[in-house]
C-alpha positions in Angstrom: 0.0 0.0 0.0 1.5 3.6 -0.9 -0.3 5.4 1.7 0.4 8.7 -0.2 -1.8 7.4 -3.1 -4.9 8.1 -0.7 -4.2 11.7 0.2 -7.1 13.9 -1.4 -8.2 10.7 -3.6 -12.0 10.7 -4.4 -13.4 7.5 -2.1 -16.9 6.0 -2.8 -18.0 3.7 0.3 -21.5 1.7 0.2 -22.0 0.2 3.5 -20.1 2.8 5.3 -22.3 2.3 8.5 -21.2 -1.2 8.9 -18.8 -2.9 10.5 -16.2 -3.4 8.1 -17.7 -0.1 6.2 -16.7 2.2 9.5 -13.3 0.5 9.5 -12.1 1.2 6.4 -13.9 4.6 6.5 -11.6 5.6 9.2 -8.7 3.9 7.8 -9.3 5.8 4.7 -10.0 8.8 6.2 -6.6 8.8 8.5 -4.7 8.6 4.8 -6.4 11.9 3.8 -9.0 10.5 1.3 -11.9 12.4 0.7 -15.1 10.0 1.5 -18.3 10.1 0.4 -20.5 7.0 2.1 -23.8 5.7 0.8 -25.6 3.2 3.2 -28.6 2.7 5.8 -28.9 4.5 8.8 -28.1 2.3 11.8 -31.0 0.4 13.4 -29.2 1.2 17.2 -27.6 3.7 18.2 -25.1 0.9 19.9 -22.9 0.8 16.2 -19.4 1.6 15.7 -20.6 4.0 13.1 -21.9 6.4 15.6 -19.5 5.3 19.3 -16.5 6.6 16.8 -17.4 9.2 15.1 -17.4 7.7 11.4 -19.3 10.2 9.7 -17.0 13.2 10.8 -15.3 15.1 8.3 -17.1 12.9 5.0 -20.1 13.2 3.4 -22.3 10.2 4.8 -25.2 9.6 3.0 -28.1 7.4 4.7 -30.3 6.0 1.8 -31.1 2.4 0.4 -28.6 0.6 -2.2 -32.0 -0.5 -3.7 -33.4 3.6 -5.1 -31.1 3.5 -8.4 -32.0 7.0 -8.6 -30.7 8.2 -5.5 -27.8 5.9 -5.9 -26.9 7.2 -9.1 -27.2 10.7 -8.3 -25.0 10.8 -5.4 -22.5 8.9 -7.5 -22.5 11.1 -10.2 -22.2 14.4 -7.8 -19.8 13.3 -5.9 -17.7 12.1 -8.6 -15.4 9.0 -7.7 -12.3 7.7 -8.4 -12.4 4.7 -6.4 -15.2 2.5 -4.8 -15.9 -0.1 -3.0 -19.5 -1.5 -2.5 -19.6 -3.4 0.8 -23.8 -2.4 1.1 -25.2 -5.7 2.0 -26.9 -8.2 4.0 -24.2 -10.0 5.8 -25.8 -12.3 8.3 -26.1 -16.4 7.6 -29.1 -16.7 10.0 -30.6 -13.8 8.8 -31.1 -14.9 5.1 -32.7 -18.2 6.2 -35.4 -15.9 8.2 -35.6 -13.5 4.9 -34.6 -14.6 1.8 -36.1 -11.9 -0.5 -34.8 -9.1 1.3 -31.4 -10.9 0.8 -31.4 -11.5 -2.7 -32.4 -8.1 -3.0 -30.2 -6.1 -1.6 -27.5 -8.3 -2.3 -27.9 -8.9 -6.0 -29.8 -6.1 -6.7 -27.5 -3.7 -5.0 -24.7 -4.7 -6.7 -26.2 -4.2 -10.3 -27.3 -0.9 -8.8 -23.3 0.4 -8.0 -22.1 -1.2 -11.4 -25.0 0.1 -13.4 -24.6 3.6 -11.5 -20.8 3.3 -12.1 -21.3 3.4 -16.6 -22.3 6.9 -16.9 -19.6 8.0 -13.5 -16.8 10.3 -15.4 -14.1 9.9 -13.0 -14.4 6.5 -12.1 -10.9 4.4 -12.0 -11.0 1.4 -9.5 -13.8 -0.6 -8.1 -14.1 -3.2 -5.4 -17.3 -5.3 -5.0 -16.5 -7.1 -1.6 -18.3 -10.5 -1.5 -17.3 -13.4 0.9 -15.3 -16.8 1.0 -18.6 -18.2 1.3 -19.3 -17.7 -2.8 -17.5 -21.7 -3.4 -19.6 -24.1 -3.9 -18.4 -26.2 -0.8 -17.2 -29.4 -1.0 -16.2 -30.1 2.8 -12.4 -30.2 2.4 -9.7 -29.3 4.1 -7.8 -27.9 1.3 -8.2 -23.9 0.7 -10.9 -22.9 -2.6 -9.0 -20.9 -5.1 -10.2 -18.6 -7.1 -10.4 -20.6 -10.3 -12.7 -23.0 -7.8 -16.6 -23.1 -9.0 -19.1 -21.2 -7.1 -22.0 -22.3 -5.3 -23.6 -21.8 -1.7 -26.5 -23.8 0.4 -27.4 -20.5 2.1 -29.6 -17.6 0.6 -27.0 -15.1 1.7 -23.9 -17.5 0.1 -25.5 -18.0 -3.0 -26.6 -14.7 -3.1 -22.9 -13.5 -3.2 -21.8 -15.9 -5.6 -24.5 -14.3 -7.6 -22.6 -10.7 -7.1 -19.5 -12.5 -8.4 -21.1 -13.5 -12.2 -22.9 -10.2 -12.3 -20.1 -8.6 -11.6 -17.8 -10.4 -14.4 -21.0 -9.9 -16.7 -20.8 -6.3 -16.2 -16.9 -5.8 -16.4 -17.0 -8.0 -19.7 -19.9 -6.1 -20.8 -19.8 -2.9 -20.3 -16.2 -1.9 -19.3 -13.9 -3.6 -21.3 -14.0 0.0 -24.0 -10.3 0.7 -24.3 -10.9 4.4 -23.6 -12.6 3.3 -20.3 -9.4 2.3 -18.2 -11.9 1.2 -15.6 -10.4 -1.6 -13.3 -13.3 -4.0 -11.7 -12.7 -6.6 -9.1 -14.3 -8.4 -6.2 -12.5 -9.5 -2.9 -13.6 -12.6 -1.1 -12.4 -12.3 2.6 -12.5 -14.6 5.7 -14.6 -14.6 9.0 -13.5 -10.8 10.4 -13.4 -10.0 14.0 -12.4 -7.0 15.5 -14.1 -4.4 18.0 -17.0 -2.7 17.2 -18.9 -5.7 16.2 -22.2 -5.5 17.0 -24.2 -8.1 14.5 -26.2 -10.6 15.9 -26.2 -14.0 15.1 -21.9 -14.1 15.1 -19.3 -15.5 17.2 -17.6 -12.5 18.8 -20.2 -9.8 19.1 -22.3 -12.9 21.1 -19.3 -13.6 23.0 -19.1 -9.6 24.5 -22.9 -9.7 25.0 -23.4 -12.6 26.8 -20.8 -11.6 29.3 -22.0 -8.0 29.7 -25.3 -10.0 30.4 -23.6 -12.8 32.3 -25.3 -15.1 30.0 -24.1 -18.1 28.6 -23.4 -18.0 25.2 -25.7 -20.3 22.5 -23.5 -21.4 19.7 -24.3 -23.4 16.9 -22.0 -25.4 14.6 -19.4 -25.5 17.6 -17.6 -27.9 15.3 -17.0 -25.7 12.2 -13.7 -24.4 10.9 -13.6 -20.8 9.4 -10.7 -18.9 8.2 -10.5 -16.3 11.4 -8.6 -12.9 10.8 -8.4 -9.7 12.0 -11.0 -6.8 9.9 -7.7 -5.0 9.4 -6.2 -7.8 7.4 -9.4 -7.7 5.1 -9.6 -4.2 4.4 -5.6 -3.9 3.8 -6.4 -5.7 1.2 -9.0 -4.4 -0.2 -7.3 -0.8 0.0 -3.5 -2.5 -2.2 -6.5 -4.5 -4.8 -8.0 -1.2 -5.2 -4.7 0.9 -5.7 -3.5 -2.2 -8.0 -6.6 -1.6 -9.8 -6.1 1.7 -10.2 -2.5 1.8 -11.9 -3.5 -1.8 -13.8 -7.2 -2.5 -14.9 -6.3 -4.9 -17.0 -3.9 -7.4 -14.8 -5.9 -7.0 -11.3 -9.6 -7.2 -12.8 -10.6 -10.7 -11.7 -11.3 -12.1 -8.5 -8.9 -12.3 -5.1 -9.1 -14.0 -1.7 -8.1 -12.4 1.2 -7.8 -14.8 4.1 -5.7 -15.9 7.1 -2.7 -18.9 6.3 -3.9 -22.1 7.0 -2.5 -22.7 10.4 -5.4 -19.9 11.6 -8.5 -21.5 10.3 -9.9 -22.8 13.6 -12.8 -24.9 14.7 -15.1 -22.3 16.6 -14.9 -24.4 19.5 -10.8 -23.5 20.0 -12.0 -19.5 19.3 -14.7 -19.8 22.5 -11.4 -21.2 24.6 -9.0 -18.3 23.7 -11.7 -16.1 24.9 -12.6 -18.3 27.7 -8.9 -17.7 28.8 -9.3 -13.7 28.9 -12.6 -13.1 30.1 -15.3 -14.8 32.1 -18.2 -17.1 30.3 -19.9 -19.7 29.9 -21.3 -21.9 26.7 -24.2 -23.8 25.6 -23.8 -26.0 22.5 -27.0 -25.9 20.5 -25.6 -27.9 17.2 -28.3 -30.3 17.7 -31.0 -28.5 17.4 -30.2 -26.4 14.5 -31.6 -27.2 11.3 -30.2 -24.4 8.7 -27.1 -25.9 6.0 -24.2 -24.4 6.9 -20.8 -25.7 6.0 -18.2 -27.5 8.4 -15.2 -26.4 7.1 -13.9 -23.7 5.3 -10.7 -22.3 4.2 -9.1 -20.2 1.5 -5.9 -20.2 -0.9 -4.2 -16.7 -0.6 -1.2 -18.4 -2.7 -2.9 -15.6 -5.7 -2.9 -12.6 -3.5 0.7 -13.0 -2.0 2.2 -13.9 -5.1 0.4 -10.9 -7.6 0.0 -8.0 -5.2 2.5 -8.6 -2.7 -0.3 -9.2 0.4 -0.2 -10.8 3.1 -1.3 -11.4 6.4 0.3 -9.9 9.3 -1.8 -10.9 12.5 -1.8 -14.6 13.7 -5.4 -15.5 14.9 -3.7 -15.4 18.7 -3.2 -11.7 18.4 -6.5 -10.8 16.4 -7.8 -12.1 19.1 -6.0 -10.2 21.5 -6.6 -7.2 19.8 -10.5 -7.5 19.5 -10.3 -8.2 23.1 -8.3 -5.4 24.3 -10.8 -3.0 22.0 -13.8 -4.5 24.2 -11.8 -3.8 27.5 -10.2 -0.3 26.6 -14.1 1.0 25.6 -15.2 -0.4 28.9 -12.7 1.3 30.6 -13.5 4.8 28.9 -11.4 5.3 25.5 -12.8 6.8 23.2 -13.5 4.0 20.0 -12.2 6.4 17.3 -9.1 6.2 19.6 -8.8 3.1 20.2 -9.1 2.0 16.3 -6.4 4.8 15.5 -3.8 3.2 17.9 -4.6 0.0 16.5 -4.2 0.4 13.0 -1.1 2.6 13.6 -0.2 -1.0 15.7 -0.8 -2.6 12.1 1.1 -0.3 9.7 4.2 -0.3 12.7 3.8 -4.1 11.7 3.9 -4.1 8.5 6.8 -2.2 7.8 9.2 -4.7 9.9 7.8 -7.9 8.7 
């Protein structure tokens, strides 16, 4: 990443009110890009977007991905040079309870951005962010690559794998005009953790709540294996596929997973023990009584990203872990979130620059 390339560049962020969204908004931000964000208003007022301060000194936007019109307007005005469309529905469980509202804001939003993203003058380097979840899974042990068919049980996988052939229909389509010098990609990250994870329905936030309850935690699937990593190592690479995008449509235009090495793909029962060792809970295993498909193991082959844009990930699941834990316990004791996600992605560039 050339941090310099940020300074006064022209950002586009859907789903800037996320998770992940308020992340790399601040990340973004602290580089001296000027942001414009496009996403729903929060449902609580307990979100990251609004304990740190996200929409401070950016243009934030509060509007569905769904109204084209006011999509497409706000694109135009604001006048891009990069984006990255992270507006979706995020949540496993969720899509099983509603489907439709998945597929739609999921599929539909996507053709939204891209379709918005034709008639955008300044427009350079796009990233549709999508999920390792898009392989069709085969229960193996081995990571997918990105050559590797798509698939998904789930309405909220499939739905994603959906993103990544409209998003290679589009980018075929409708941006391959040699004038155009429009590089389009999507980015297919692991299970994120980090602070300032509210979502329901996922390991970590459930972990925090239950012992700010002093409830024991329900998990399902207590057996699975998901490719942990800290939400920093995502969005670093998202941020060096976007620059690489910028300087090279036509090498970087394709798809690119983003996930920890191999040795950090952990069954979630090990996860609940390393917080078990920091802080004080207690766990009830409901894999029997849960009747959704999801997979049992999952893992992803980064061998592409290391190689081709020189990423790579930094934090072993040990100290993500530590990390999201000492963000839980510093906000308890009074720092201010903004802060807190400053000092720790300053941690992450200090530790980047000697490894």
């Amino acid at each position: 990443m050339n941090n310099s390339f940020w300074n006064n560049r022209k950002v586009f962020i859907t789903g800037h009110t996320g998770f992940k969204g308020s992340w790399l908004t601040l990340w973004l931000k602290s580089l001296g890009a000027k942001i414009c964000g496009y996403a729903l208003k929060p449902e609580s007022k307990k979100s990251l977007f609004y304990e740190a301060d996200v929409s401070k000194g950016i243009e934030s936007n509060f509007a569905n991905i769904l109204n084209y019109k006011v999509l497409c307007e706000k694109i135009n005005n604001f006048s891009p040079e990069v984006v990255f469309h992270l507006a979706a529905q995020p949540l496993v469980k969720k899509s099983y309870l509603n489907p439709l509202d998945t597929f739609s804001t999921n599929i539909s939003g996507t053709i939204n951005v891209l379709e918005s993203l034709r008639y955008s003058k300044n427009i350079r380097s796009v990233v549709i962010v999508t999920t390792d979840k898009v392989y069709e899974n085969k229960e193996i042990k081995e990571g997918y690559k990105e050559t590797d068919s798509l698939g998904g049980f789930d309405p909220y996988s499939s739905s994603k794998a959906c993103c990544e052939i409209i998003t290679n229909c589009y980018r075929s389509s409708f941006f391959q005009n040699k004038n155009l010098k429009i590089g389009i990609a999507t980015a297919r990250a692991g299970n994120v953790i980090g602070g300032g994870d509210y979502s329901e329905n996922r390991l970590v936030p459930d972990i925090f709540r239950s012992i700010k309850e002093k409830k024991a935690i329900k998990v399902r699937n207590i057996g699975s294996t998901r490719p942990w990593q800290h939400v920093l190592e995502a969005l670093n690479g998202y941020i060096i596929l976007a620059e690489a995008l910028y300087h090279n449509h036509k090498k970087y235009s394709e798809a690119w997973n983003f996930g920890p090495r191999s040795q950090d793909c952990k069954k979630v029962k090990w996860i609940l023990n390393e917080f078990q060792k920091k802080h004080n809970f207690d766990i009830i295993d409901t894999s029997n009584h849960i009747n959704d498909h999801e997979s049992k193991s999952l893992n992803l082959d980064i061998s592409k990203s290391i190689k081709k844009l020189s990423w790579k990930p930094y934090l072993p699941i040990n100290e993500a872990i530590q990390l999201t834990s000492q963000w839980f316990k510093q906000k308890e004791g009074g720092k201010l979130p903004s802060q807190i996600i400053k000092d720790q992605i300053n941690y992450y560039e200090e530790k980047k620059m000697v490894m």
